[in-house]
Structure formats: C-alpha cells, structure tokens
N, CA and C atoms as an extended XYZ file, in Angstrom:
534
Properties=species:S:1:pos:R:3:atomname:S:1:resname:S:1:resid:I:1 pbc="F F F"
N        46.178       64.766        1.439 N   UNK     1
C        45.551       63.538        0.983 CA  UNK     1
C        46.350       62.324        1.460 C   UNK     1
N        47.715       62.147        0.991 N   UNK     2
C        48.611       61.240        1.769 CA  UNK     2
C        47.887       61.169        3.414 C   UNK     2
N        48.512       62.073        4.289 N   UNK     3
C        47.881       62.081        5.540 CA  UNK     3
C        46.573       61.724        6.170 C   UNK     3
N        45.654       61.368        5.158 N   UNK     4
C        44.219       60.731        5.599 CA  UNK     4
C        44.243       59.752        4.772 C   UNK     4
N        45.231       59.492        3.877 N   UNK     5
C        44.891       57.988        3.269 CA  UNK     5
C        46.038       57.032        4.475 C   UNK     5
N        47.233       57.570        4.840 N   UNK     6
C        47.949       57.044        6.161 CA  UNK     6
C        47.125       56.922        7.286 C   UNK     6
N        46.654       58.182        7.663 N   UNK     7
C        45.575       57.632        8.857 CA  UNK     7
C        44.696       56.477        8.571 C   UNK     7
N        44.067       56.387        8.034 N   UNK     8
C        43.143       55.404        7.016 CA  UNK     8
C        43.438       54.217        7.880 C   UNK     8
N        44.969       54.117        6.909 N   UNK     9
C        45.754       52.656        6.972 CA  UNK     9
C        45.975       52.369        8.286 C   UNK     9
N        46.753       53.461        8.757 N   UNK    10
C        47.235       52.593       10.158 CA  UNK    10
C        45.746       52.175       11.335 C   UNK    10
N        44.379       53.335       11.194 N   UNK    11
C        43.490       53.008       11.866 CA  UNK    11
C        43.293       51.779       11.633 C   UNK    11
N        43.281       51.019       10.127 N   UNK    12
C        42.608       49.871       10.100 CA  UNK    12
C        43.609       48.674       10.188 C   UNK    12
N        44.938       48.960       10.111 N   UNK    13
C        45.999       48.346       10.895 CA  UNK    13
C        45.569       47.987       12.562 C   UNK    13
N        45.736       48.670       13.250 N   UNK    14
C        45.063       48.430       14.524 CA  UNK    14
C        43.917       48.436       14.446 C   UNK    14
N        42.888       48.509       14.126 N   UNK    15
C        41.949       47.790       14.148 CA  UNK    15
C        41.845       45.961       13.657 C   UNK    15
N        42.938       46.084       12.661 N   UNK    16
C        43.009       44.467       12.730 CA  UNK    16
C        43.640       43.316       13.616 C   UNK    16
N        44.888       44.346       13.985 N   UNK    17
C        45.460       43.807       15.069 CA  UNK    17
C        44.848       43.630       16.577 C   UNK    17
N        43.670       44.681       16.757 N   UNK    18
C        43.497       44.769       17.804 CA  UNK    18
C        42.391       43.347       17.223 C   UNK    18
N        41.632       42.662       16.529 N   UNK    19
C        40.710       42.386       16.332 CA  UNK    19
C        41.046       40.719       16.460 C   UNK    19
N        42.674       40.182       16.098 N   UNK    20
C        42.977       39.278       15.801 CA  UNK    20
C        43.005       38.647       14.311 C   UNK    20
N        44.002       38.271       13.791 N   UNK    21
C        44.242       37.864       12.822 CA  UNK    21
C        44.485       36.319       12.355 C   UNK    21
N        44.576       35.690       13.885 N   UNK    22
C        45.503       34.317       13.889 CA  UNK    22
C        44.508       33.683       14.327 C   UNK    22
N        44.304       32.163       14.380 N   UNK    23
C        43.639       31.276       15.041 CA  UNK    23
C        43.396       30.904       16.179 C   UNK    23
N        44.972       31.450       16.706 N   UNK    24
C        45.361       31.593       18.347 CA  UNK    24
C        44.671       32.381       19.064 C   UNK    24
N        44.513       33.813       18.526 N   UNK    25
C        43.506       34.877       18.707 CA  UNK    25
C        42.352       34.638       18.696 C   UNK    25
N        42.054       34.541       17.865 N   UNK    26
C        40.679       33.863       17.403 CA  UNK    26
C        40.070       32.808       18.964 C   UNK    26
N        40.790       32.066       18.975 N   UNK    27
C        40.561       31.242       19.988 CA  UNK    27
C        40.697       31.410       21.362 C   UNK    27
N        41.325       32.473       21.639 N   UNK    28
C        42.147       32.946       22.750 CA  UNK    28
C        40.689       33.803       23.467 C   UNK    28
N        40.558       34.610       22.095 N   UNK    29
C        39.877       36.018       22.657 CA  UNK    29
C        38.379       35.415       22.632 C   UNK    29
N        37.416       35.108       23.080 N   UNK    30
C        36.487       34.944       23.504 CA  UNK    30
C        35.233       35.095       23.492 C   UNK    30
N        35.522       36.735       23.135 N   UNK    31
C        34.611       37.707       23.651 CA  UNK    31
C        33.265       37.283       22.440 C   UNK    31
N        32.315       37.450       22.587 N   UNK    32
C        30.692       37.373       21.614 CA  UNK    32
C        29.639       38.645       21.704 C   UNK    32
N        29.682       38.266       20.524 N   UNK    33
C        28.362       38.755       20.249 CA  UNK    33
C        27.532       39.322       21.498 C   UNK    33
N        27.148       38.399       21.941 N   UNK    34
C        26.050       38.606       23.095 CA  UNK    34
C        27.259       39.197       24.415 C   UNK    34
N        28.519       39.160       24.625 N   UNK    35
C        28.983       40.356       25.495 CA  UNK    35
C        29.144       41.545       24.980 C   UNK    35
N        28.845       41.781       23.526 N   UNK    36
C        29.156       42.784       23.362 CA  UNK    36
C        28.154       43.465       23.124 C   UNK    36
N        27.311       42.929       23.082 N   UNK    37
C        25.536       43.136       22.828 CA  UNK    37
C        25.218       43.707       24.130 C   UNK    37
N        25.449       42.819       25.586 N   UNK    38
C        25.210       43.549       26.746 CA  UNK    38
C        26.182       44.799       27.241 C   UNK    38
N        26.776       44.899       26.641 N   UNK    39
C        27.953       46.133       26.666 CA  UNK    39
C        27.348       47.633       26.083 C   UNK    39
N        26.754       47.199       25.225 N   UNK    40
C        26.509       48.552       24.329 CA  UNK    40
C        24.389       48.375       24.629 C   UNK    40
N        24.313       47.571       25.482 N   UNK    41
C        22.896       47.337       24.855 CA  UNK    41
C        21.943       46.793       23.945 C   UNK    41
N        22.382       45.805       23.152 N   UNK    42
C        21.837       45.523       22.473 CA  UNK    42
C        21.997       44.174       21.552 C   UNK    42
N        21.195       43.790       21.310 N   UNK    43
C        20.468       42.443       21.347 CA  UNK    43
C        21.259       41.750       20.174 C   UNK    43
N        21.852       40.202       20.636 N   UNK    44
C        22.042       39.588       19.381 CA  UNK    44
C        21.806       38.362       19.022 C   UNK    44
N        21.898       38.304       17.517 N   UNK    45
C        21.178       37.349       17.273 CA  UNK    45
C        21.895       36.268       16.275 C   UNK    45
N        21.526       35.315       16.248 N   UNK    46
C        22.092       34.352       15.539 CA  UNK    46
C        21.876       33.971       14.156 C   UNK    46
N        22.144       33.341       12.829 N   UNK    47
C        21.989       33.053       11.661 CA  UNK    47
C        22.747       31.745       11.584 C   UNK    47
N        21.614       30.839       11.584 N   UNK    48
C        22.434       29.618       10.393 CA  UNK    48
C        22.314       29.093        9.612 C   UNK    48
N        23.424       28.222        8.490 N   UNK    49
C        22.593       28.431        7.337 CA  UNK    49
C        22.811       26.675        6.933 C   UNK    49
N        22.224       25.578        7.240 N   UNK    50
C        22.602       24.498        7.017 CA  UNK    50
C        23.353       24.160        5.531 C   UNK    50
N        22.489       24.160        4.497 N   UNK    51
C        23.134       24.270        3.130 CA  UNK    51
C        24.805       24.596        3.293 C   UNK    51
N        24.891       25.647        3.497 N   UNK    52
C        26.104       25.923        3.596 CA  UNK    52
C        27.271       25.848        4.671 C   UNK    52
N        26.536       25.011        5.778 N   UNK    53
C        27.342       24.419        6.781 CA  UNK    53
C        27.603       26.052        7.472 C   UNK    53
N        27.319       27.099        7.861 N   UNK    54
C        27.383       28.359        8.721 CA  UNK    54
C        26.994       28.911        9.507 C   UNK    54
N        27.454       29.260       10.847 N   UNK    55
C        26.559       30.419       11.687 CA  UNK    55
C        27.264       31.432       11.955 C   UNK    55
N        26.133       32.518       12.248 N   UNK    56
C        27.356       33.931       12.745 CA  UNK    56
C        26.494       34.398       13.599 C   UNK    56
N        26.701       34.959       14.551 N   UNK    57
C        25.844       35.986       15.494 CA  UNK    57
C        26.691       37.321       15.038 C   UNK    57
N        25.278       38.279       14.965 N   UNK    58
C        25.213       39.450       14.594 CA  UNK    58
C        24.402       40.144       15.622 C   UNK    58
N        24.311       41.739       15.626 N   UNK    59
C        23.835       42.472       17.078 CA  UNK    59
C        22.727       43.164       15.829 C   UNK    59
N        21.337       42.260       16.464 N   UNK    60
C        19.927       42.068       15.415 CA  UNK    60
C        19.230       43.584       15.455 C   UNK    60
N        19.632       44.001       16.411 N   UNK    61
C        19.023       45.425       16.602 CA  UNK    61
C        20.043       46.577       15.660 C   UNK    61
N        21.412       46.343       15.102 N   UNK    62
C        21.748       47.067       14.218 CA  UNK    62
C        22.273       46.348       12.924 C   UNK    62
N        21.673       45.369       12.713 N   UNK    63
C        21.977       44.758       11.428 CA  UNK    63
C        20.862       44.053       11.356 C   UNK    63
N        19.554       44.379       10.141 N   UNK    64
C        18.848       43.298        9.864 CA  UNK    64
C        18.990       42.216        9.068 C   UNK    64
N        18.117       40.832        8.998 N   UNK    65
C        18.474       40.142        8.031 CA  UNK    65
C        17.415       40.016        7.296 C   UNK    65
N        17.847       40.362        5.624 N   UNK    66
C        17.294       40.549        4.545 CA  UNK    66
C        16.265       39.284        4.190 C   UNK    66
N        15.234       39.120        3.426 N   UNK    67
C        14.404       37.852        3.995 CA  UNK    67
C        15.005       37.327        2.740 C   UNK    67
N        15.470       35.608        3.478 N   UNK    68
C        16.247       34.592        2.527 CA  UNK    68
C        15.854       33.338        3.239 C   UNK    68
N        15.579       32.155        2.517 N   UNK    69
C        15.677       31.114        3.216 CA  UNK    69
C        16.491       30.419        3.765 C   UNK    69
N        16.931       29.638        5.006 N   UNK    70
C        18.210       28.929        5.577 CA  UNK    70
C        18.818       28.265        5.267 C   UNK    70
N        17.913       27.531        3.764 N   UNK    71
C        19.178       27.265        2.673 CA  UNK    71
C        19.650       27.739        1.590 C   UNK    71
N        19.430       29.223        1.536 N   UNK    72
C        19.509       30.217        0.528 CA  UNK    72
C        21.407       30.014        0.071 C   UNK    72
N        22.097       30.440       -0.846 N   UNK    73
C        23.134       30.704       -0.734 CA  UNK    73
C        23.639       31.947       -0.654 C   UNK    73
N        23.098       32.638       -0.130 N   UNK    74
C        22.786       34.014       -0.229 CA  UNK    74
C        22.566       34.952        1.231 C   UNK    74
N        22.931       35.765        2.000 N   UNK    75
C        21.857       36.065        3.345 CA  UNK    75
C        22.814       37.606        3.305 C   UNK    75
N        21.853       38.034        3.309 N   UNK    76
C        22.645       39.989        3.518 CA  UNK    76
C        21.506       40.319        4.811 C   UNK    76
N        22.189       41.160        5.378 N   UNK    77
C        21.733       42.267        6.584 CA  UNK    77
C        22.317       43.481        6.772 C   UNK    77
N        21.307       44.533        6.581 N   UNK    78
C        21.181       45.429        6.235 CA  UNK    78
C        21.021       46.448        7.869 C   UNK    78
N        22.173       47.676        7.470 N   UNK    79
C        21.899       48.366        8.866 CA  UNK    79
C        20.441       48.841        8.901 C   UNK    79
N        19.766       48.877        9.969 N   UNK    80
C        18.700       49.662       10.595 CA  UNK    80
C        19.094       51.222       10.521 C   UNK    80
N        19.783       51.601       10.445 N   UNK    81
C        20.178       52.760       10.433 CA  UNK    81
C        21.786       52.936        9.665 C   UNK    81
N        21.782       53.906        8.367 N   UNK    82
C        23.207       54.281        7.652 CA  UNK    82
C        23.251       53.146        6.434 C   UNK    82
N        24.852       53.232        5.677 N   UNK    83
C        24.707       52.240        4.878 CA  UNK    83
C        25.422       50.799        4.912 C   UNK    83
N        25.477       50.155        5.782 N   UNK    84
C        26.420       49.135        6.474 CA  UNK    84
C        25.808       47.865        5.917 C   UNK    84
N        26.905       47.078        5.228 N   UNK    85
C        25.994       45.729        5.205 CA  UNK    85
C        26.964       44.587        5.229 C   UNK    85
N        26.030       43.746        5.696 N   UNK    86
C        27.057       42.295        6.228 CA  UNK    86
C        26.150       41.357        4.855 C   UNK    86
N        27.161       40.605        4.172 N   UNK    87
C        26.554       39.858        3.133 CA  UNK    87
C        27.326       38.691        3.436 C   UNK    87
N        26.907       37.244        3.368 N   UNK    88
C        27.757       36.246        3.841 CA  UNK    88
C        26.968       35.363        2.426 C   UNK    88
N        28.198       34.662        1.723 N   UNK    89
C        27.579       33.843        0.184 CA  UNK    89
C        28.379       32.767       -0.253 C   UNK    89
N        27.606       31.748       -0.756 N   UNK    90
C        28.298       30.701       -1.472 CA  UNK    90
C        29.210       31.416       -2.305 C   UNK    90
N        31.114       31.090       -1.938 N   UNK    91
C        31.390       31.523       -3.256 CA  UNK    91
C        31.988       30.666       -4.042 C   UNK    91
N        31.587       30.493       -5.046 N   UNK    92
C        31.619       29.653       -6.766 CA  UNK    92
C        32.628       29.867       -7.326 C   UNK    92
N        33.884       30.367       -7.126 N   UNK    93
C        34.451       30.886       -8.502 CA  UNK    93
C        35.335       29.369       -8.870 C   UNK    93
N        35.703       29.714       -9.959 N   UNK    94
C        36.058       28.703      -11.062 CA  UNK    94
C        37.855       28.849      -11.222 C   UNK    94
N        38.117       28.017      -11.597 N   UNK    95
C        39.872       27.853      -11.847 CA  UNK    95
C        38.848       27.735      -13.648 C   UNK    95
N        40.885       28.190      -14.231 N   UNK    96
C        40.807       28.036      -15.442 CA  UNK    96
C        39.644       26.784      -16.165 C   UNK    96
N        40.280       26.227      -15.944 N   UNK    97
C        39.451       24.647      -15.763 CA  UNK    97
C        37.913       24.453      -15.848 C   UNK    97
N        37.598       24.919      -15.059 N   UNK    98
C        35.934       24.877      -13.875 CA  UNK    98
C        36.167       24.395      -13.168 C   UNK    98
N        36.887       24.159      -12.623 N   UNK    99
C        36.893       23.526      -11.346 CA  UNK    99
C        36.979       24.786      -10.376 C   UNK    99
N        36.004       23.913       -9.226 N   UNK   100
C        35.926       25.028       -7.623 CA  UNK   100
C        37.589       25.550       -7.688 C   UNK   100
N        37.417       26.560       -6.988 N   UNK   101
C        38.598       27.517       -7.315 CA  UNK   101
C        39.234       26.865       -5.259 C   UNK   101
N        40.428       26.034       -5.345 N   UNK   102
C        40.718       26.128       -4.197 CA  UNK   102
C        40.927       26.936       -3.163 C   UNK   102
N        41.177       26.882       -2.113 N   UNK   103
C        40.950       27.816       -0.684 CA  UNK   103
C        42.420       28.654       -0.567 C   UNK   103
N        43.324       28.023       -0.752 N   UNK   104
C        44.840       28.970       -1.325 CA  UNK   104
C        44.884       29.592       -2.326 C   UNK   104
N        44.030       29.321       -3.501 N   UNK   105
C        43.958       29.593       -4.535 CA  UNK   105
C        43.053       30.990       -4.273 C   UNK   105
N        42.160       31.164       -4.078 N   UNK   106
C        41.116       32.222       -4.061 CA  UNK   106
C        41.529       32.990       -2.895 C   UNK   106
N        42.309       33.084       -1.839 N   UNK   107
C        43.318       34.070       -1.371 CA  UNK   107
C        44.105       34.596       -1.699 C   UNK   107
N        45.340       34.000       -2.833 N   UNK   108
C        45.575       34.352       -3.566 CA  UNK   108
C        44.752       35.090       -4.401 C   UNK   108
N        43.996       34.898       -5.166 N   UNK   109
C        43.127       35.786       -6.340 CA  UNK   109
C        42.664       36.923       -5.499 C   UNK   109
N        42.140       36.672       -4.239 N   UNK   110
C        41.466       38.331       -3.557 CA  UNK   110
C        42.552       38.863       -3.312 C   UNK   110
N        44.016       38.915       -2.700 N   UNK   111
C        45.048       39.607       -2.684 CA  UNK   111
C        45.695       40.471       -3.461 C   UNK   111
N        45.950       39.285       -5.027 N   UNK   112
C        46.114       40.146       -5.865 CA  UNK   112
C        45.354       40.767       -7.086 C   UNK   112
N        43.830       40.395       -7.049 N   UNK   113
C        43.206       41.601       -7.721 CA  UNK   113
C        41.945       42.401       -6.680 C   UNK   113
N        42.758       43.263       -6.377 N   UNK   114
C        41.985       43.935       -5.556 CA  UNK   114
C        40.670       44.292       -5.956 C   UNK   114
N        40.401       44.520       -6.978 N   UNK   115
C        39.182       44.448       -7.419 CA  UNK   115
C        39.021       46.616       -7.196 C   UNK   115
N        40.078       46.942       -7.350 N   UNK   116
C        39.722       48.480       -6.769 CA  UNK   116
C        40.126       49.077       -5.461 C   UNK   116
N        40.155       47.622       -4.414 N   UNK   117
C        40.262       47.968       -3.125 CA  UNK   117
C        41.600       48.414       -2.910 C   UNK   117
N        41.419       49.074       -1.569 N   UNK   118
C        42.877       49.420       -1.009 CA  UNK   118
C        43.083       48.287        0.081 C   UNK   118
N        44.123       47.191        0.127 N   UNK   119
C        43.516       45.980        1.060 CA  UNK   119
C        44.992       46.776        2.374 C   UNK   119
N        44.556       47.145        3.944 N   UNK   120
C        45.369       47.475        4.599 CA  UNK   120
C        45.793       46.195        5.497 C   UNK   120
N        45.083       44.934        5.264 N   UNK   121
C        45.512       43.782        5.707 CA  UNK   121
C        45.095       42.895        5.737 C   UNK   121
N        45.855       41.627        5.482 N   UNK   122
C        45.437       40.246        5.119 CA  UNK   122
C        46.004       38.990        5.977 C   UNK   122
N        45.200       38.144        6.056 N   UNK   123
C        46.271       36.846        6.704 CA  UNK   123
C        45.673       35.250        6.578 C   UNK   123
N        45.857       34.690        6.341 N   UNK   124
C        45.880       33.050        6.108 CA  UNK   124
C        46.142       32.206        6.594 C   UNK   124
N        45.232       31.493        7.216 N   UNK   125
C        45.247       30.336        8.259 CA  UNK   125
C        44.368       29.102        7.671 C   UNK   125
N        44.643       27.986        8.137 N   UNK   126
C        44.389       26.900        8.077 CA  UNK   126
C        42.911       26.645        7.236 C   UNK   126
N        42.114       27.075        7.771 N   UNK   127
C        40.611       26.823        7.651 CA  UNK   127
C        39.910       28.710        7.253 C   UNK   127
N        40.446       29.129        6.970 N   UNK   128
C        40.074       30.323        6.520 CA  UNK   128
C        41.062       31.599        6.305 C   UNK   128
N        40.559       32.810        5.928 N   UNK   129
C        41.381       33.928        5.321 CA  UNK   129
C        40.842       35.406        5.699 C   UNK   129
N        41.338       36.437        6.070 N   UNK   130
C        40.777       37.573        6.402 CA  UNK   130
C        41.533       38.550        5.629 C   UNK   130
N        40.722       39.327        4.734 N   UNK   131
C        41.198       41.013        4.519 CA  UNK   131
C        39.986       42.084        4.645 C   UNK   131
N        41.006       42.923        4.645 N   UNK   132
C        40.583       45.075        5.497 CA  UNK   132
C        40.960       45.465        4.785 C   UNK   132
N        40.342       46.223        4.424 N   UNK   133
C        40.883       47.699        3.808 CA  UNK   133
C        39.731       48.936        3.535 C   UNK   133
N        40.312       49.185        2.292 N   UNK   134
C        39.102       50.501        2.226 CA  UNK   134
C        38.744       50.461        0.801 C   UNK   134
N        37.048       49.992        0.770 N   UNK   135
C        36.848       49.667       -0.973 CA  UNK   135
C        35.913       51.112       -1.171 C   UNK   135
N        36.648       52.108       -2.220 N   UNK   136
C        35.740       53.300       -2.073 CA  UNK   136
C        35.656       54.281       -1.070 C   UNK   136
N        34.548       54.616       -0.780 N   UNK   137
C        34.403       55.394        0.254 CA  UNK   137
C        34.532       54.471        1.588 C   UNK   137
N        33.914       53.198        1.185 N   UNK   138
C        33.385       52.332        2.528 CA  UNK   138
C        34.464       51.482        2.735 C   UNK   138
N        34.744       51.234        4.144 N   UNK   139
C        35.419       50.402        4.602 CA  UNK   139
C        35.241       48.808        4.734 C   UNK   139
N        36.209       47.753        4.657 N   UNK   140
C        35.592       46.455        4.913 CA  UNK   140
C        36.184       45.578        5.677 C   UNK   140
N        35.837       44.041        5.891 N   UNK   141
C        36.137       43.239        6.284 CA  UNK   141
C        35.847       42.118        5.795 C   UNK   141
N        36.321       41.200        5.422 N   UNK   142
C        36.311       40.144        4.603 CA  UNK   142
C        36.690       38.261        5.709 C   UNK   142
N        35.759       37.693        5.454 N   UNK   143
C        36.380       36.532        5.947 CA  UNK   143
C        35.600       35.562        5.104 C   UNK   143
N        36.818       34.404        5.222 N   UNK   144
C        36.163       33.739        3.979 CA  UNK   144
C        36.790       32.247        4.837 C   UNK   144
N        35.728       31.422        4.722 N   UNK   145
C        35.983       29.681        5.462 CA  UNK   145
C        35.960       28.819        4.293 C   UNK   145
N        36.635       27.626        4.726 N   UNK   146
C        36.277       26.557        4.189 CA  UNK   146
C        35.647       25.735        4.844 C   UNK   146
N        34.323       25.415        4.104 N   UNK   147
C        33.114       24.405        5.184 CA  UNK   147
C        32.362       23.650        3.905 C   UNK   147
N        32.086       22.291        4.492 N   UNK   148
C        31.763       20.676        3.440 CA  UNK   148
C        32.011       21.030        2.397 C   UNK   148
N        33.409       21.684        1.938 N   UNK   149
C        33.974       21.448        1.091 CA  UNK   149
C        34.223       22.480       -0.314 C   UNK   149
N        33.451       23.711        0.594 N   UNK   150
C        33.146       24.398       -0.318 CA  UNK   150
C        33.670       26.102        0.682 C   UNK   150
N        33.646       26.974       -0.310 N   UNK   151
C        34.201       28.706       -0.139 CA  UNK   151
C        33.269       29.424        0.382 C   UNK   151
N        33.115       29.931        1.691 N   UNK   152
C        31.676       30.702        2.193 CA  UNK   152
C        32.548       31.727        2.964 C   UNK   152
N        31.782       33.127        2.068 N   UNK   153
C        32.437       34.189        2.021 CA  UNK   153
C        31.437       35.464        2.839 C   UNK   153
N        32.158       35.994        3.966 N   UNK   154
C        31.060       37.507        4.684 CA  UNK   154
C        32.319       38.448        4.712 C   UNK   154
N        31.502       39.566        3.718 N   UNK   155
C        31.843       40.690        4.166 CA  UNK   155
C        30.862       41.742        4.781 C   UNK   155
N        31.938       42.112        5.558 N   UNK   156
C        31.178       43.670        6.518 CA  UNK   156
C        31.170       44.882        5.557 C   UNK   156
N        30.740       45.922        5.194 N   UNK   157
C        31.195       47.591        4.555 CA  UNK   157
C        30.213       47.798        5.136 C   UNK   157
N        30.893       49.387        5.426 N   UNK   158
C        30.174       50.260        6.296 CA  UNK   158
C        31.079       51.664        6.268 C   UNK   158
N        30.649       52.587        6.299 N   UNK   159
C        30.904       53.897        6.001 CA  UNK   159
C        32.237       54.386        6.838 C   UNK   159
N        33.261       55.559        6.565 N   UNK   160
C        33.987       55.895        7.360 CA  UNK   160
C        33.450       56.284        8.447 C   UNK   160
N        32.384       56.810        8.357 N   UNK   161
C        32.145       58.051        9.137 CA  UNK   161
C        31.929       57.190       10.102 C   UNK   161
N        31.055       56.109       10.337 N   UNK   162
C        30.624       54.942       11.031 CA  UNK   162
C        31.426       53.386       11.752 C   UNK   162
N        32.675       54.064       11.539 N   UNK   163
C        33.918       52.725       11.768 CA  UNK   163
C        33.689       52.881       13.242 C   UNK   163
N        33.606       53.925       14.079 N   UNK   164
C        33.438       53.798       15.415 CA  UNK   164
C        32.563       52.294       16.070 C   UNK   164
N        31.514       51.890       15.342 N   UNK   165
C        30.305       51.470       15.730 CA  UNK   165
C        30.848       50.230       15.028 C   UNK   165
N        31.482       49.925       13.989 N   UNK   166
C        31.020       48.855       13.530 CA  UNK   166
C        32.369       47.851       13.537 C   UNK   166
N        33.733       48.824       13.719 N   UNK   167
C        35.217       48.433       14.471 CA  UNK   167
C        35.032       47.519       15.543 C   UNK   167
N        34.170       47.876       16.522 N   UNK   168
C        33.462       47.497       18.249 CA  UNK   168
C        32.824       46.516       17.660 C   UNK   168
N        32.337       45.781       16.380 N   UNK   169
C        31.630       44.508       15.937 CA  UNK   169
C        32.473       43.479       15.595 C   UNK   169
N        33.634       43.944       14.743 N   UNK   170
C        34.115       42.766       13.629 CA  UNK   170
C        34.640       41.836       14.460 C   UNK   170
N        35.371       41.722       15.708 N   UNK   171
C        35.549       40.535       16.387 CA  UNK   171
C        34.510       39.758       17.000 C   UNK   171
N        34.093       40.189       17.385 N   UNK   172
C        32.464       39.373       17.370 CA  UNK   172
C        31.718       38.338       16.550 C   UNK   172
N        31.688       39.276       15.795 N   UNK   173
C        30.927       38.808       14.503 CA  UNK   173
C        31.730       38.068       13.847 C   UNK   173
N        32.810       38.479       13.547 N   UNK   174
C        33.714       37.237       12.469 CA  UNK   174
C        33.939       35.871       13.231 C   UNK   174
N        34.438       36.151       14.345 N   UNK   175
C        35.217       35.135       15.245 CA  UNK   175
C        33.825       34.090       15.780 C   UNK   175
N        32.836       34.471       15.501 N   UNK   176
C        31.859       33.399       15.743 CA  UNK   176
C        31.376       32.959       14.208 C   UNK   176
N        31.392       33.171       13.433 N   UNK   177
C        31.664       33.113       11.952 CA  UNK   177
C        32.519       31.102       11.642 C   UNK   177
N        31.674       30.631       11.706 N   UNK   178
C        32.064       29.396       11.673 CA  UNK   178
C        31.135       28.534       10.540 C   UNK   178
C-alpha cells in the first residue's frame, strides 16, 4: 500500500513539475490547447465567462460543457466518455467577518484543510495558486485566479486509471486559464 500511495505521489510530482508551477513556466511554455488538440486529434474549444472576467480552452471533443449561461457563476464539463470533470466557479468564501476571504488567505485555507485530500503539490504566485493531489479515488488539479476582484476557482478530477489522457491536458488547459 505504501508503494502505490509513493508511486501515486511522485507520478503526480512530475506531473506537476513537468506541467509548470511558476509564472515563468507558465509563460515560457506556450504550448495550447489547440497544439495539443492537433497532436492527439482533436478539437478545441474555448469558454468565456464575462461575469466572471474568464477564459479557458478545453479539447471540446473530450470534455463537454454542461448547459450554463456566460454569466452563470457556475460552468462544469463533463467527459464524453469516463468520469472526468472540469468545474470552474465563483468562489465566495467568507473570513470570520464576511468578508470575501482574501487570495493568500484562501491558499492558505485549501492547504491546510485538505478537505480529505492527499495534496502532492502546491505553489503560489502573484495572481493565482495551484494544487494536485489525490482526492479519493480521483485525482486533481486545482487552479484558482484572482480576476475584478474576486476568487475564480477550476478544478480538473478524473480517474486513476485515466491520468494518461488527462496528465497530456492540465498544461493546456490551466495555463490558458486566465
């Protein structure tokens, strides 16, 4: 059990590393959606969501999007095939107070209550925050921005069995995630 919860980790260790963690990366590495779409075949597509100041390109032929309006606070896409889902959402949470829960602040809070998860990596930059790990059976990815002023949060989960397919996405998809 140790030995596949280690494999686990270090897969999704390099997978984060390989994926970029930094802004530099982020910026450096290039690569989209739509090259990676013509790579594997398949088609991608874009989401934006004015309300919430967001776009992401996603590969439309294996992730649908759930019907929401473009100023919904809300937008999930759902695999075409398996149980994979990308959910991107206003997030609200509250300080003691009520007050919007700040952007250091709510990295903090996902770090340290995992909420269950096993988090195999995290990192914090300027204008946003990324964690991985393994919630359950399913694996994730987490990125969370700050945009007009407010917390807009996508996560990826998607099955072990299925990290092949959806590992080959998260730079893509996050890193156009703006």
């Amino acid at each position: 059990m140790k030995l596949i919860k280690s494999t686990i980790i270090l897969a999704l260790a390099v997978m984060v590393v390989s994926c970029g963690g930094n802004s530099n990366k982020e910026n450096a590495q290039s690569e989209s959606v739509e090259q990676v779409a013509d790579s594997n075949k398949v088609a991608a597509g874009t989401y934006t969501n004015e309300l919430l100041g967001y776009s992401i390109s996603y590969p439309k032929d294996i992730l649908l999007p759930q019907d929401a309006s473009a100023n919904s606070e809300e937008q999930i896409f759902k695999a075409a095939e398996g149980k994979a889902e990308l959910r991107i959402y206003s997030d609200k949470r509250t300080d003691k107070s009520g007050a919007s829960l700040a952007f250091n602040a709510a990295y903090e809070e996902d770090i340290a209550d995992k909420k269950g998860r096993q988090i195999a990596h995290s990192a914090l930059s300027p204008n946003y925050y990324v964690i991985s790990g393994l919630d359950g059976d399913m694996l994730y990815y987490q990125k969370t921005i700050f945009t007009k002023g407010a917390l807009v949060t996508a996560i990826l989960k998607y099955p072990k069995e299925e990290k092949d397919t959806y590992n080959a996405m998260i730079s893509p998809i996050f890193n156009s995630f703006k």
